[in-house]
Backbone as JSON Lines, residues from 0, in Angstrom:
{"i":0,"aa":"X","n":[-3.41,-11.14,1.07],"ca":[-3.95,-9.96,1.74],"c":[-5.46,-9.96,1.57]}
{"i":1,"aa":"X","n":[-5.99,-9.67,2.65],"ca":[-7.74,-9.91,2.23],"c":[-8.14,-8.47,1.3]}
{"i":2,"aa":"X","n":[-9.68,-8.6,1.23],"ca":[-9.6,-7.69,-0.03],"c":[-9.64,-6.45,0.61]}
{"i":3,"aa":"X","n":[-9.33,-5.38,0.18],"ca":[-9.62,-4.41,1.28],"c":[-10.85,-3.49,1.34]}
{"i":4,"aa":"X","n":[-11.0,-3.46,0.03],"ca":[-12.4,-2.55,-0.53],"c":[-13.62,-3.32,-0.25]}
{"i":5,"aa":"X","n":[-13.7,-4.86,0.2],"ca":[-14.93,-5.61,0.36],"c":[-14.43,-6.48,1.65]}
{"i":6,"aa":"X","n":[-14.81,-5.69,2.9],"ca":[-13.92,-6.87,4.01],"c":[-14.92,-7.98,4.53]}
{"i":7,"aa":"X","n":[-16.26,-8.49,3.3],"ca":[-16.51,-10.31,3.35],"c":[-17.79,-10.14,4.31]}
{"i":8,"aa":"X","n":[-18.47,-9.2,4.41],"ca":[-19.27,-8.7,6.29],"c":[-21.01,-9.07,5.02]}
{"i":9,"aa":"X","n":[-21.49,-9.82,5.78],"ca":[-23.19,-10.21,5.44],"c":[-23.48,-9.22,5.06]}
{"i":10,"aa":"X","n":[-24.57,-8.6,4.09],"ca":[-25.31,-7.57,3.12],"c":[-25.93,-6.44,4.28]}
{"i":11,"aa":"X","n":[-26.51,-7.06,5.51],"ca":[-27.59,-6.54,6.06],"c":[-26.06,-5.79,7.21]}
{"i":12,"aa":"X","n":[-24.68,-6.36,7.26],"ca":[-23.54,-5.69,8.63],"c":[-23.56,-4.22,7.9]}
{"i":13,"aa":"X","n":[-23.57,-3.64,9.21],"ca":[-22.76,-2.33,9.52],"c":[-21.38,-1.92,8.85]}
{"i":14,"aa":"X","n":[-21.19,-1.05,8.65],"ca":[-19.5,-0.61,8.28],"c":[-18.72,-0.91,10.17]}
{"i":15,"aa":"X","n":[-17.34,-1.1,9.79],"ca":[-16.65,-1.55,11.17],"c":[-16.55,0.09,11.62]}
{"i":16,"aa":"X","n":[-16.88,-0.3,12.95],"ca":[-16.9,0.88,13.83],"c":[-15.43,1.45,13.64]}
{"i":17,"aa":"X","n":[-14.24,0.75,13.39],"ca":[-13.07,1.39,13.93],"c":[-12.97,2.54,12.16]}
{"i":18,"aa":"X","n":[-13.29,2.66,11.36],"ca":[-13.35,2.82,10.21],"c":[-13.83,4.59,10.52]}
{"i":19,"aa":"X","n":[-12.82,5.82,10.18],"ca":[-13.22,7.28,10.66],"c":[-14.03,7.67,9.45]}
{"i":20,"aa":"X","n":[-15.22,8.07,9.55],"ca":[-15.63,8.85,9.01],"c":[-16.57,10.42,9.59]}
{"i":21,"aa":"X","n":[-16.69,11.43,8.43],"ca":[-17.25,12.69,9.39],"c":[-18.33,12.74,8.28]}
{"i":22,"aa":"X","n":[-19.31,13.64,9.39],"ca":[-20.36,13.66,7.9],"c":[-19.74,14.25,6.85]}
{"i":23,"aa":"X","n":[-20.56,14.04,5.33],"ca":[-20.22,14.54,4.8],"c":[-19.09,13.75,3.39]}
{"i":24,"aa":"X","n":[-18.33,13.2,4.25],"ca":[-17.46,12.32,4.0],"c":[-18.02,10.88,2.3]}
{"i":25,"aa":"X","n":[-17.21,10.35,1.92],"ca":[-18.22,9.8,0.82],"c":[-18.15,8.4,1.57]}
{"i":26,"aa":"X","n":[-18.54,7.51,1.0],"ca":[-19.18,6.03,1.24],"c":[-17.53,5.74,1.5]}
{"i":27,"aa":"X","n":[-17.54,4.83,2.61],"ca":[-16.08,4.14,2.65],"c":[-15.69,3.35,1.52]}
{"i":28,"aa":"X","n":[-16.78,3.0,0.77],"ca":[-16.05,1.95,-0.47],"c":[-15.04,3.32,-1.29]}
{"i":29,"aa":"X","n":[-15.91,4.19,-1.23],"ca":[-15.1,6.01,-2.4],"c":[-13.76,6.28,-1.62]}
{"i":30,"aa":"X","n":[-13.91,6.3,-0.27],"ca":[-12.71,6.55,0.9],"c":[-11.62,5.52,0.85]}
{"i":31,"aa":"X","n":[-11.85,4.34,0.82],"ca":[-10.57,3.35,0.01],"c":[-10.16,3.58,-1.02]}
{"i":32,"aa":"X","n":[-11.1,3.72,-2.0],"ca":[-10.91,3.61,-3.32],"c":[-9.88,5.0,-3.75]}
{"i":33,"aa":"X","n":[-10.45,6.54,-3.27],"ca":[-9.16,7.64,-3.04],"c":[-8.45,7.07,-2.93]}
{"i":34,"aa":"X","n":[-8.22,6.41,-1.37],"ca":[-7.06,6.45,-0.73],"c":[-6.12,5.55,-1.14]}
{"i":35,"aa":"X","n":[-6.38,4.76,-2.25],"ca":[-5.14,3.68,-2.71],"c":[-5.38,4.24,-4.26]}
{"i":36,"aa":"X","n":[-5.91,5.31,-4.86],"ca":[-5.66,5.85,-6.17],"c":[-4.73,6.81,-5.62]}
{"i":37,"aa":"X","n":[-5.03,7.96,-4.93],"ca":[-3.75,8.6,-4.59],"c":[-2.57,8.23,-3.89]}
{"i":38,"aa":"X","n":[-2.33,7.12,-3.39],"ca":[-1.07,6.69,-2.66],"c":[-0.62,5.97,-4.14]}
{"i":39,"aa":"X","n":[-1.34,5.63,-5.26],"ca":[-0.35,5.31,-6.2],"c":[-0.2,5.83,-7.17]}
{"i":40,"aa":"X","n":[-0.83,7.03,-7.01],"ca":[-0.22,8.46,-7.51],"c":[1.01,9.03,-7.09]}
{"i":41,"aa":"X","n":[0.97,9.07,-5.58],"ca":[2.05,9.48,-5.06],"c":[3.27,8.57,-5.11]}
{"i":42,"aa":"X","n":[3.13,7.56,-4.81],"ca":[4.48,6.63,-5.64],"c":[4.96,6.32,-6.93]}
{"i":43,"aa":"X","n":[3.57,7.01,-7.56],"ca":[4.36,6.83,-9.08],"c":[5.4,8.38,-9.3]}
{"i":44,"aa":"X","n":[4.19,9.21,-8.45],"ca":[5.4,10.33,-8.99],"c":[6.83,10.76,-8.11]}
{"i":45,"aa":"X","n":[6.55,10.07,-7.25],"ca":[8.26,10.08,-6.02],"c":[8.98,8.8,-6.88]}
{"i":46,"aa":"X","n":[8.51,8.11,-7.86],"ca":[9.51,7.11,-8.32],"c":[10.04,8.57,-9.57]}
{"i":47,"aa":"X","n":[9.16,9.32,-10.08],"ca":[9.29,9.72,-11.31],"c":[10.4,11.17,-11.23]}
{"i":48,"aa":"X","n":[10.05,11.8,-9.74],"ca":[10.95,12.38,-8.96],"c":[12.75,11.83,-8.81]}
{"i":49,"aa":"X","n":[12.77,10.78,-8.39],"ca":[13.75,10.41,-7.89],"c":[14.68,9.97,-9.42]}
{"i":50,"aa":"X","n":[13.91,9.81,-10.66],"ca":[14.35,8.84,-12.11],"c":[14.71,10.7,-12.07]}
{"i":51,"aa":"X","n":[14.43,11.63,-12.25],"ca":[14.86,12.67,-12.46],"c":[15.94,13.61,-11.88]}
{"i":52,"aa":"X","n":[16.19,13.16,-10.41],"ca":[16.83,13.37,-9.63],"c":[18.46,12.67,-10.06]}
{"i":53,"aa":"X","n":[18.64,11.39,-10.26],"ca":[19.22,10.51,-10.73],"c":[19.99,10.85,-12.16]}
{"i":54,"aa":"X","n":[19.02,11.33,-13.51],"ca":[19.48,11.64,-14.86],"c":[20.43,12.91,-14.36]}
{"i":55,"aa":"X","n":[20.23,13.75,-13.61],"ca":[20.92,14.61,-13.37],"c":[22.38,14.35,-12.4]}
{"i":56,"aa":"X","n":[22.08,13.95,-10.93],"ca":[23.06,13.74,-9.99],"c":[24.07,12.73,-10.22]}
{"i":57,"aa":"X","n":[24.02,12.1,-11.68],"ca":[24.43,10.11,-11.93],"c":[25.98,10.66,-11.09]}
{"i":58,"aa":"X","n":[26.97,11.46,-11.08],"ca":[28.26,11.55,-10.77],"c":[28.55,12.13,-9.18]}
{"i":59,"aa":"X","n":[27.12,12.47,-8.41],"ca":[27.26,13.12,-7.17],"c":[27.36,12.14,-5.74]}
{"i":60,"aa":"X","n":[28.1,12.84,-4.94],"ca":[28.06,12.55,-4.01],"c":[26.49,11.42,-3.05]}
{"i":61,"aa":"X","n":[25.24,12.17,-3.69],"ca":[24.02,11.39,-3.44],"c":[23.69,10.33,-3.96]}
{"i":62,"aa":"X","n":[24.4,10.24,-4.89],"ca":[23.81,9.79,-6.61],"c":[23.5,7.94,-5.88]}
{"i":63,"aa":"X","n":[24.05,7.34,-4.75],"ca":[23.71,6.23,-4.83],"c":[22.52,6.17,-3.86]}
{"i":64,"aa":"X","n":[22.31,7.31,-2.91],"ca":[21.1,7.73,-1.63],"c":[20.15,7.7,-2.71]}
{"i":65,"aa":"X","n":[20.19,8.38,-3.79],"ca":[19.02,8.73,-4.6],"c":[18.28,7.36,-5.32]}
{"i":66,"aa":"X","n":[19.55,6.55,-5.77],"ca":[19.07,5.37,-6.56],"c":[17.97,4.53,-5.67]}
{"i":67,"aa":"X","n":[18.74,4.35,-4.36],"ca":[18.36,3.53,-3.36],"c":[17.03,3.54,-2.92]}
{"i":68,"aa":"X","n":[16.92,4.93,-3.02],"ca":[15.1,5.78,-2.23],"c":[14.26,5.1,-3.68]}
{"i":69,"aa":"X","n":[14.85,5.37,-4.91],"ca":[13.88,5.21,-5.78],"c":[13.6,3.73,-6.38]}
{"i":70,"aa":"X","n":[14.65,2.63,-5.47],"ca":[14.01,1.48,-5.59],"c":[13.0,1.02,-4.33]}
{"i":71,"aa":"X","n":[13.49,2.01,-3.26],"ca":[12.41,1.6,-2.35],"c":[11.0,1.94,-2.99]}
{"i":72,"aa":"X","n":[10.86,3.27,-3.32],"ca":[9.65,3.73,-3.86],"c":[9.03,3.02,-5.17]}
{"i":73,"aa":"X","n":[9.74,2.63,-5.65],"ca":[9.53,1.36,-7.29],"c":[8.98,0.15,-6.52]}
{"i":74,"aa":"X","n":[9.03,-0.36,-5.17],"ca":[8.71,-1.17,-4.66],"c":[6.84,-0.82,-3.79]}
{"i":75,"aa":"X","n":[6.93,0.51,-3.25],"ca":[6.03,0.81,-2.68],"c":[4.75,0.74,-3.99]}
{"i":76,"aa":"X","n":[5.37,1.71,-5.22],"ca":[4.6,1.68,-6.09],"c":[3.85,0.29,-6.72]}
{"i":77,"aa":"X","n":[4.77,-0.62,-6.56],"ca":[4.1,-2.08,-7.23],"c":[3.05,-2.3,-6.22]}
{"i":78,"aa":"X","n":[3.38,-2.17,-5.13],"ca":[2.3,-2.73,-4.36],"c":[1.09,-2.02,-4.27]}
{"i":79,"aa":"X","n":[1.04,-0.8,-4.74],"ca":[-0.09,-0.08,-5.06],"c":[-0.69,-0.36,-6.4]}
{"i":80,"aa":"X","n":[0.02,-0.85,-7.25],"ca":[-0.26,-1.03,-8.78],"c":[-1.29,-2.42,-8.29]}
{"i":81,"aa":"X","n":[-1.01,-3.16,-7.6],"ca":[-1.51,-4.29,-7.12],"c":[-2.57,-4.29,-6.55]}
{"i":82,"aa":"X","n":[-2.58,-3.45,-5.76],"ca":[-3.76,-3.3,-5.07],"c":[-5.14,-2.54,-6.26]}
{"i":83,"aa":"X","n":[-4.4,-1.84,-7.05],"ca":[-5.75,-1.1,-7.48],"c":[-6.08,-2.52,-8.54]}
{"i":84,"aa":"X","n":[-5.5,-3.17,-8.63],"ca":[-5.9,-3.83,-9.73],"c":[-6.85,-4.82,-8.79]}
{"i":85,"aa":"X","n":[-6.57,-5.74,-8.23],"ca":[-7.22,-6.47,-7.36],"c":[-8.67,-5.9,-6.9]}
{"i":86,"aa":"X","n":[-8.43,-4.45,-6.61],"ca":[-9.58,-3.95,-6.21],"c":[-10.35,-3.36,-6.88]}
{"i":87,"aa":"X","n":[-9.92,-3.34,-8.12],"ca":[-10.72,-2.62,-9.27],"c":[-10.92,-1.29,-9.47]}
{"i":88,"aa":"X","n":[-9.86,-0.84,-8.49],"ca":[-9.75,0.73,-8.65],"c":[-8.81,1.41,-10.25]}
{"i":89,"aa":"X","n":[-9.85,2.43,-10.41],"ca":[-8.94,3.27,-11.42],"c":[-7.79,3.96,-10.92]}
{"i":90,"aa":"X","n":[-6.59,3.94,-11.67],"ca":[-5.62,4.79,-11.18],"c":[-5.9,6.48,-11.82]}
{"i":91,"aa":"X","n":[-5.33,7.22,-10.85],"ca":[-5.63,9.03,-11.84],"c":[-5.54,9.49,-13.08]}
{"i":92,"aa":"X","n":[-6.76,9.92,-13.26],"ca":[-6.63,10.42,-14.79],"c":[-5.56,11.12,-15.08]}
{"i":93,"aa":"X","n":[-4.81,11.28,-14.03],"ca":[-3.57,12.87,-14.05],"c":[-2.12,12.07,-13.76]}
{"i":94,"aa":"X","n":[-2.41,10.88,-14.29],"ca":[-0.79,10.18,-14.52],"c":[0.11,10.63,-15.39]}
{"i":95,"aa":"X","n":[-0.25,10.72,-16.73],"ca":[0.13,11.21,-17.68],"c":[1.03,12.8,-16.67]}
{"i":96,"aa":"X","n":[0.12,13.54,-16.38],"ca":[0.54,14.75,-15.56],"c":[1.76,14.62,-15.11]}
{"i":97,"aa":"X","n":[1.8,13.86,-13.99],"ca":[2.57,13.59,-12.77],"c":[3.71,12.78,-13.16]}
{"i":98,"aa":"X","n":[3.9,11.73,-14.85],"ca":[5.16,11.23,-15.0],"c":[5.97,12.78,-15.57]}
{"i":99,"aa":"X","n":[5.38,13.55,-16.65],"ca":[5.86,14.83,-16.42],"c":[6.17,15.68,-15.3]}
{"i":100,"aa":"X","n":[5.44,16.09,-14.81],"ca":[5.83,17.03,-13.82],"c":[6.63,16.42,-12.68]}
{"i":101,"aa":"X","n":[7.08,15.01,-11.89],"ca":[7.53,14.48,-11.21],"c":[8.52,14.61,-12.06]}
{"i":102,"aa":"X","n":[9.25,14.04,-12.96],"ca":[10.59,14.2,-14.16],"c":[11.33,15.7,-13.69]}
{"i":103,"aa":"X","n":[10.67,16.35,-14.28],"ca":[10.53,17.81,-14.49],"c":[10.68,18.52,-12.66]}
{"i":104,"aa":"X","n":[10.53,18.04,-12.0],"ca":[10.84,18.27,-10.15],"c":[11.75,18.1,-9.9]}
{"i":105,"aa":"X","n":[12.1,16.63,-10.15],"ca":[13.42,15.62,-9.45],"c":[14.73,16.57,-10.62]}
{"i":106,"aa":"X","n":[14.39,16.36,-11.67],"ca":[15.42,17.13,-12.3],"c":[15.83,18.63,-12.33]}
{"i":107,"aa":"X","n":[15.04,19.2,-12.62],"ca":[14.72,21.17,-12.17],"c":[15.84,21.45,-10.95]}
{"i":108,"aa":"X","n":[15.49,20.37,-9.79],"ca":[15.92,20.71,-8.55],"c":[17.21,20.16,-8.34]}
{"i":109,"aa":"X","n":[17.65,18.98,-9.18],"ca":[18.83,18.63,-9.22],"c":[19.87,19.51,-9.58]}
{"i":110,"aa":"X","n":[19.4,20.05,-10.68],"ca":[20.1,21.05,-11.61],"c":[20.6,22.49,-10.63]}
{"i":111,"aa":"X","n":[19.66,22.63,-9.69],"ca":[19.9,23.82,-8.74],"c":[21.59,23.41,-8.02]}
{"i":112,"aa":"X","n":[21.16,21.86,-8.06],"ca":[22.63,21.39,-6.92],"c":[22.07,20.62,-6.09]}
{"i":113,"aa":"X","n":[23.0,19.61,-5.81],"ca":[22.46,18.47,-4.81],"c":[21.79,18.42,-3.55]}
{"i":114,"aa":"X","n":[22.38,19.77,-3.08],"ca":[21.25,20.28,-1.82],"c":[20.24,21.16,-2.22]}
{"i":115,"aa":"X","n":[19.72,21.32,-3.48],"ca":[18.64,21.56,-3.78],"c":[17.53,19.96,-3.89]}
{"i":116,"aa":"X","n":[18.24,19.51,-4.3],"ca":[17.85,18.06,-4.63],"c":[17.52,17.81,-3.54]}
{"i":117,"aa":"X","n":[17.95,17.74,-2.62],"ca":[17.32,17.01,-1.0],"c":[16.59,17.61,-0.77]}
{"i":118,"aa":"X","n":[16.76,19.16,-0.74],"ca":[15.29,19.87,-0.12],"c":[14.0,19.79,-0.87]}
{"i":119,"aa":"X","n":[14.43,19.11,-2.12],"ca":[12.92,18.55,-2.49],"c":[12.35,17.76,-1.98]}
{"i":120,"aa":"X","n":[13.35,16.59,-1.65],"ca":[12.95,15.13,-1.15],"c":[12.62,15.59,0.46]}
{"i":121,"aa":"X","n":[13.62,16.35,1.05],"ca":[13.06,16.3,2.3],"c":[10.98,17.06,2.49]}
{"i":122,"aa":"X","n":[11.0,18.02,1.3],"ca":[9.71,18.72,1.43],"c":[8.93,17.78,0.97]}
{"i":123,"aa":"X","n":[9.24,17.14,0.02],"ca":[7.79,16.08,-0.52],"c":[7.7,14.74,0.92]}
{"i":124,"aa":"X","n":[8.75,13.98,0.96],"ca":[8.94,13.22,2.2],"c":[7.41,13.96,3.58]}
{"i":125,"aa":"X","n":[8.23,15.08,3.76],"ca":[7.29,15.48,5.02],"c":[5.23,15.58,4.39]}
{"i":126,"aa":"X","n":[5.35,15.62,3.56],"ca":[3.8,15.73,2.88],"c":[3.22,14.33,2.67]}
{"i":127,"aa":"X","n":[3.98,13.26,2.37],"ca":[3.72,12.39,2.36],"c":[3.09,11.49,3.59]}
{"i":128,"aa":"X","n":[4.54,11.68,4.72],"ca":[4.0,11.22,6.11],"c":[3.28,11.65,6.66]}
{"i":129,"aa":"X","n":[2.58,12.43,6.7],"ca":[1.38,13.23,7.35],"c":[0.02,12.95,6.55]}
{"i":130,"aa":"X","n":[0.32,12.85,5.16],"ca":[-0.56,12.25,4.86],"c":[-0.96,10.63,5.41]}
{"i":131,"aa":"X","n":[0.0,9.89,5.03],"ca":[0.06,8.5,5.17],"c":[-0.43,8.44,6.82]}
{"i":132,"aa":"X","n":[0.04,8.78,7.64],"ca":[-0.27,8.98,9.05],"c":[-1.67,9.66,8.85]}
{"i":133,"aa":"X","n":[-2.18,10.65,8.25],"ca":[-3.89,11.06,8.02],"c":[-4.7,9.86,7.89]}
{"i":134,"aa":"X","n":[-4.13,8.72,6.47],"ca":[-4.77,7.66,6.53],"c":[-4.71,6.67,7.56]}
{"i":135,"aa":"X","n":[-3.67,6.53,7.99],"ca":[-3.95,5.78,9.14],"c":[-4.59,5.67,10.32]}
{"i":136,"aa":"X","n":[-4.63,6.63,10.62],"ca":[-5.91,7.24,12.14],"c":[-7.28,7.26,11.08]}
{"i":137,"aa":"X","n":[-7.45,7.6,9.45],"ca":[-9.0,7.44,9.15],"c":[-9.48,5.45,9.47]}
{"i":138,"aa":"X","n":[-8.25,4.98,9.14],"ca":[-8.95,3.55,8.86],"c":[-8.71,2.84,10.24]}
{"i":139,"aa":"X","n":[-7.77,3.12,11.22],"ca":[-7.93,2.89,12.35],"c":[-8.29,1.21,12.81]}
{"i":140,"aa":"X","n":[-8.9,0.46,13.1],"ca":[-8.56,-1.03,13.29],"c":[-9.61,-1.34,12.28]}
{"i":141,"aa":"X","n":[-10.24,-0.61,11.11],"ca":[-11.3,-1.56,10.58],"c":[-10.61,-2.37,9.29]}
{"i":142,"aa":"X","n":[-9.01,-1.54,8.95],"ca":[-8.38,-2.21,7.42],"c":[-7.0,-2.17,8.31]}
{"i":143,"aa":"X","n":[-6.79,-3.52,8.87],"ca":[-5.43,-3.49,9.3],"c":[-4.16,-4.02,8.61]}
{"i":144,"aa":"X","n":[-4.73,-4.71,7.58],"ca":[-3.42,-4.79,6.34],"c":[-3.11,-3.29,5.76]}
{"i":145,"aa":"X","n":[-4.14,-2.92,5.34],"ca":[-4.45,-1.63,4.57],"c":[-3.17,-0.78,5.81]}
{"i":146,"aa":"X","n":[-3.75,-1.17,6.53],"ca":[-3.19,0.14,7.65],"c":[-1.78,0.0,7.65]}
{"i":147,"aa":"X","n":[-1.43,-1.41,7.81],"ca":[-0.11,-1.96,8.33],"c":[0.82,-1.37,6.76]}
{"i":148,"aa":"X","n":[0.39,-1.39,5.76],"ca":[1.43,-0.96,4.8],"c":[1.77,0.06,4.67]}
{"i":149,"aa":"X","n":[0.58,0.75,5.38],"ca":[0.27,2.65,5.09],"c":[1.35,2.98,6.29]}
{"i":150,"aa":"X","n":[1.72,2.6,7.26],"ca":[2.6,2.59,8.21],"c":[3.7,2.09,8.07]}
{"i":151,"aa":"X","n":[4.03,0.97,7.59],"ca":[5.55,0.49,6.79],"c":[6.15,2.09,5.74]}
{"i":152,"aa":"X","n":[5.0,2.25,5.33],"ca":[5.61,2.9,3.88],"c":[5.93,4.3,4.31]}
{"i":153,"aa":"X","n":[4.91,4.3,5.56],"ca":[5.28,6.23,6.21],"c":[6.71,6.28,6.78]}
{"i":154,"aa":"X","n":[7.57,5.04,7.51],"ca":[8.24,4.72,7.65],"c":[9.45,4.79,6.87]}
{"i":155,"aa":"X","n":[9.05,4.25,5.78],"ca":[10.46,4.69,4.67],"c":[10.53,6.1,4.21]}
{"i":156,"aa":"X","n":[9.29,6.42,3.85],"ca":[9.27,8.02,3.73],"c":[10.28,8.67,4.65]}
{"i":157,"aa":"X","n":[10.13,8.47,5.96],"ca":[10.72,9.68,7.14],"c":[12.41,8.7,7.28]}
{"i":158,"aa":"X","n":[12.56,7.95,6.38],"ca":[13.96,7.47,6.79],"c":[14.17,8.11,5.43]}
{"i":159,"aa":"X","n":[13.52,8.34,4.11],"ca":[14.38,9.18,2.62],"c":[14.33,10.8,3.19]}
{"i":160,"aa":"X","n":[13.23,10.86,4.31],"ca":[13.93,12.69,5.24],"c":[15.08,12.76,5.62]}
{"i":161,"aa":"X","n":[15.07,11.79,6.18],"ca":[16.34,12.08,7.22],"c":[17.69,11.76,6.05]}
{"i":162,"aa":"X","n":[17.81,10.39,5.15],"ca":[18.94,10.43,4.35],"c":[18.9,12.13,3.86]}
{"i":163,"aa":"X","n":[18.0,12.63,3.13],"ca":[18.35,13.91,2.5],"c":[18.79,15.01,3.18]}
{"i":164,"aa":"X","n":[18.54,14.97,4.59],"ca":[19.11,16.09,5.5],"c":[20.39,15.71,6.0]}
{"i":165,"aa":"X","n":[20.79,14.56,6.1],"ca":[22.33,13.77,6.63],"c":[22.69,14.21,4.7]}
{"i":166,"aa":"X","n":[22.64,14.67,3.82],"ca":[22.79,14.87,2.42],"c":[22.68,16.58,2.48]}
{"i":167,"aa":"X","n":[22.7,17.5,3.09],"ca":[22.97,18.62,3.27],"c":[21.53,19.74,2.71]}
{"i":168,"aa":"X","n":[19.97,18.8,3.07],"ca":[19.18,19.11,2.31],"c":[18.96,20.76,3.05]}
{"i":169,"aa":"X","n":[18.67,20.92,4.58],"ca":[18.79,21.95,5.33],"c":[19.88,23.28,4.66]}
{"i":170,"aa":"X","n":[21.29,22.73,4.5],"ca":[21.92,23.7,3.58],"c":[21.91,24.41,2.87]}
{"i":171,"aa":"X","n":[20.25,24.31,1.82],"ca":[20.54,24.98,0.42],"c":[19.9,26.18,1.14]}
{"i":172,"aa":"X","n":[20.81,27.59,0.55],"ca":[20.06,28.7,0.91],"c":[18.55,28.68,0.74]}
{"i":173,"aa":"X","n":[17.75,28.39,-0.15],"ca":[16.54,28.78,-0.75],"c":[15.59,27.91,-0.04]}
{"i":174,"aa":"X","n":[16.07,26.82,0.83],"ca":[15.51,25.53,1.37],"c":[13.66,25.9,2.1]}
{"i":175,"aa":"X","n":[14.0,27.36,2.4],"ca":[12.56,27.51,3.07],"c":[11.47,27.48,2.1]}
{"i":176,"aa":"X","n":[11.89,28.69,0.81],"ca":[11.13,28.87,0.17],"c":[10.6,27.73,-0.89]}
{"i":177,"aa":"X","n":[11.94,26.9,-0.92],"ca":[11.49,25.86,-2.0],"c":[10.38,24.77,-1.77]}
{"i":178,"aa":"X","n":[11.04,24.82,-0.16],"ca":[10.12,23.78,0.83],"c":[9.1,24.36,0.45]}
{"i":179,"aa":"X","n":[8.33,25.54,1.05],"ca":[7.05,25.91,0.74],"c":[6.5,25.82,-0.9]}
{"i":180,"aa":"X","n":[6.97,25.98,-2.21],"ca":[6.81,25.8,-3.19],"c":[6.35,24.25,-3.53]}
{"i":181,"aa":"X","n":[6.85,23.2,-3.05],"ca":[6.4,22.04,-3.02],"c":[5.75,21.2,-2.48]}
{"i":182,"aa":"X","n":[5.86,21.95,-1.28],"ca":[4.67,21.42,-0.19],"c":[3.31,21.56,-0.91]}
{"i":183,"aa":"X","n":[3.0,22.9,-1.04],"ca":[2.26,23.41,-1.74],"c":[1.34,22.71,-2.77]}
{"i":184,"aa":"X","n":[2.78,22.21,-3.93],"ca":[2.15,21.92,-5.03],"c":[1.81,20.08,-4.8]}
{"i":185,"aa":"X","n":[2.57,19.67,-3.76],"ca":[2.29,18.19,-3.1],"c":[0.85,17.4,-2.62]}
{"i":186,"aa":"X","n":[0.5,18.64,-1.95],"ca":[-0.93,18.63,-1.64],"c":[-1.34,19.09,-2.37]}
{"i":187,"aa":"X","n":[-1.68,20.02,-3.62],"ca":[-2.34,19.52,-4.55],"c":[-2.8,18.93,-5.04]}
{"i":188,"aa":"X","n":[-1.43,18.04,-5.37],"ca":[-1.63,16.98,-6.16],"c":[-2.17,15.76,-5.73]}
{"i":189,"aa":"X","n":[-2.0,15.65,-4.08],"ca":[-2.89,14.65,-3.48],"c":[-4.26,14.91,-3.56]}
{"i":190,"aa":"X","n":[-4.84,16.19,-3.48],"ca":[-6.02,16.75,-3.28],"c":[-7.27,16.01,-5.08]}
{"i":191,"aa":"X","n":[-6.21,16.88,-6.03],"ca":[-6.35,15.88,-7.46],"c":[-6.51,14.84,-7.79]}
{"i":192,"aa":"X","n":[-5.47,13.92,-7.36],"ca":[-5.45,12.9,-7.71],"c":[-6.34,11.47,-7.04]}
{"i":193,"aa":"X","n":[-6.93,12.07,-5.55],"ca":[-7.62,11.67,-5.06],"c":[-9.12,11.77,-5.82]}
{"i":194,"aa":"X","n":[-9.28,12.57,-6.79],"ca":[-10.66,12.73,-7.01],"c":[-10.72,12.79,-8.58]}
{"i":195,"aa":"X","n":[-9.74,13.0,-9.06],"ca":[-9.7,12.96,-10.73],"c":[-9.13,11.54,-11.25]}
């Protein structure tokens, strides 16, 4: 994969036109560098989600939907572990945070009942792809590996939506409010982890 944080361009080139930025905005090297600290934020804590989801559901009806999402996401995560290393990015000071509080989500919500459990996954799922789809229209044809994974991976996201709603995630009475409770605290944590 070429590098993504240094795409090889003579001292005196331009940044690639296809590359979004607004004023204001920080140096695209800071705008990569976010954007693959928080995407492996966010896969560490949808892996840490789903390990919690799992300690609880091991005998449910989901219990093998759940395993499944969280080896996809154990997979997304390596490849982010990879990337920051290659690129010399720090991962979030707020890991420590997020293996707690991701634990502490996936399980909390399990404990409600298995269609509580989905309506987590389906609410974090939808925060994710919109994000991931945000990055993709910022980097636009100037990081097209970059791009191409950020689009694979939005991809699995909206297929662990849909398993959790074919999983009765829509069902749980509380589904609106919980949705909003995590949405909430989702973007947060992207907002954080992008900058801490």
């Amino acid at each position: 994969m070429p590098d993504i944080l240094s795409p090889g361009l003579s001292p005196g080139h331009k940044e690639t036109s296809g590359f979004r930025r607004l004023p204001g905005d920080p140096p695209r090297r800071e705008m990569l560098a976010r954007m693959l600290r928080v995407d492996q934020a966010g896969e560490y804590g949808a892996v840490r989600i789903y390990e919690g989801q799992s300690a609880v559901l091991k005998d449910s009806d989901c219990a093998h939907t759940v395993r499944e999402m969280a080896e996809n996401e154990k997979t997304h995560l390596a490849t982010f572990n990879t990337l920051l290393i290659e690129r010399r990015v720090r991962p979030t000071a707020l890991q420590p945070v997020w293996h707690v509080l991701g634990f502490a989500l996936g399980a909390g919500t399990a404990l409600l009942g298995e269609k509580a459990a989905m309506a987590c996954t389906v609410a974090v799922e939808e925060v994710i792809e919109a994000h991931y789809a945000r990055q993709a229209r910022t980097l636009g044809e100037a990081e097209p590996d970059l791009r191409e994974v950020i689009l694979r991976y939005r991809d699995d996201e909206l297929e662990h939506r849909e398993n959790a709603l074919a999983h009765g995630a829509a069902q749980y009475p509380a589904s609106p409010l919980l949705s909003t409770v995590i949405k909430t605290g989702a973007r947060l944590a992207i907002w954080l982890s992008e900058r801490v």
